[in-house]
C-alpha positions as CSV (number, residue, x, y, z in Angstrom):
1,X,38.7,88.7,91.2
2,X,38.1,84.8,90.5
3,X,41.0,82.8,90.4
4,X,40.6,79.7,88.7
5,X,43.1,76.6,89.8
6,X,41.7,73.5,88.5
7,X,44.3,72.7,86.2
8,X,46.9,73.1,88.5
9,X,48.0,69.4,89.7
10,X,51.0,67.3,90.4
11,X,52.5,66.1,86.8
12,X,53.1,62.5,88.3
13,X,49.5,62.0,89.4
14,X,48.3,60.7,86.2
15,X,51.5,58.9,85.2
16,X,51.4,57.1,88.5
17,X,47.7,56.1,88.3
18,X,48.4,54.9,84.8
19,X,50.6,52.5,85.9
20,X,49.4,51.7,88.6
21,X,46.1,50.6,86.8
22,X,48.3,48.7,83.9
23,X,50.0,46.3,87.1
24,X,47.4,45.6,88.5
25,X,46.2,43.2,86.2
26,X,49.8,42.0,86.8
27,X,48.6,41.5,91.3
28,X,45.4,40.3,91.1
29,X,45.8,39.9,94.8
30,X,45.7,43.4,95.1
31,X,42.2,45.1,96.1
32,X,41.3,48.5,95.3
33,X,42.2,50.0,98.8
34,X,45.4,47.8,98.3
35,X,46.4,49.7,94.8
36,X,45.5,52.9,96.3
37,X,47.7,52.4,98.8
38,X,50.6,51.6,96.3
39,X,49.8,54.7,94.1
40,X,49.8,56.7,97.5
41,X,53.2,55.3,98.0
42,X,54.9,55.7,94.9
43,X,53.6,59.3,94.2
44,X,55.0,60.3,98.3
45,X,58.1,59.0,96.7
46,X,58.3,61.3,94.0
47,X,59.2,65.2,94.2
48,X,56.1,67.2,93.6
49,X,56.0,68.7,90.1
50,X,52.8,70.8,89.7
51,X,52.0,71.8,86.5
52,X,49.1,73.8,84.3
53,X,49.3,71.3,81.4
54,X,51.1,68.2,81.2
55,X,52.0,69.0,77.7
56,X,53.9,72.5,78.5
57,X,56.1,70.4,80.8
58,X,57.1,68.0,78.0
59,X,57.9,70.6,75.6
60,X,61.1,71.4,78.1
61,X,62.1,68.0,78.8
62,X,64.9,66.4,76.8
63,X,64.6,62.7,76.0
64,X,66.8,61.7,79.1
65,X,65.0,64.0,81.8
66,X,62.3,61.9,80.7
67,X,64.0,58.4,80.7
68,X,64.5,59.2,84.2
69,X,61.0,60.6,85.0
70,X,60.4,56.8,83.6
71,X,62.6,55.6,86.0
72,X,61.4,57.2,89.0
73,X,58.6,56.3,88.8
74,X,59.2,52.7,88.0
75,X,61.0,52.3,91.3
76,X,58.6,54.2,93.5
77,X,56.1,51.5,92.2
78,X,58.0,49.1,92.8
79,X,59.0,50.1,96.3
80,X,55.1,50.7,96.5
81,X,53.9,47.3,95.6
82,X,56.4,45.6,97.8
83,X,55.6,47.9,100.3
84,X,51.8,46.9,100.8
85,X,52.7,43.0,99.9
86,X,54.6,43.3,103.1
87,X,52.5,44.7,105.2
88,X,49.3,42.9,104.0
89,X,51.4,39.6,104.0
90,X,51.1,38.9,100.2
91,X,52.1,35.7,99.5
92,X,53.3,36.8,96.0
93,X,56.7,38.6,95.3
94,X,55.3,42.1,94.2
95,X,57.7,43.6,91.6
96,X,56.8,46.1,89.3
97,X,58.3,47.5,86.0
């Protein structure tokens, strides 16, 4: 028997790398390895929600569940960009939202 698992992955992943992507442009003193490290961050932050489809999840949510999916997320990027300014010794205030 072949079991197939590719679709199985951690909801947050692509929500996370998203994001991540969309503030960058936001730290341009942020390298690649730098953003990585951020998305690494935020995602460790977050419980781990694997899921076949992204879209059989959201059928279940109600609105709030997923204001606050929002809102995780928002603050694990946040503590993620401040995170890596800190230890990199950005000179800019990394905030994210």
């Amino acid at each position: 028997m072949t079991i197939n698992f590719e679709q199985v992955h951690n909801y947050y992943e692509r929500l996370v790398l998203e994001d991540v992507i969309r503030l960058s442009y936001d730290h341009p003193e942020f390298d690649d390895d730098m953003l990585t490290d951020v998305a690494c961050i935020a995602l460790n932050r977050l419980p781990a929600r694997y899921v076949r489809h992204d879209v059989d999840l959201m059928f279940f949510l109600t609105e709030q569940e997923r204001q606050i999916i929002d809102q995780w997320i928002s603050e694990a990027l946040a503590f993620g960009f401040a995170l890596v300014a800190e230890r990199t010794g950005s000179t800019r205030r990394a905030v994210a939202g």
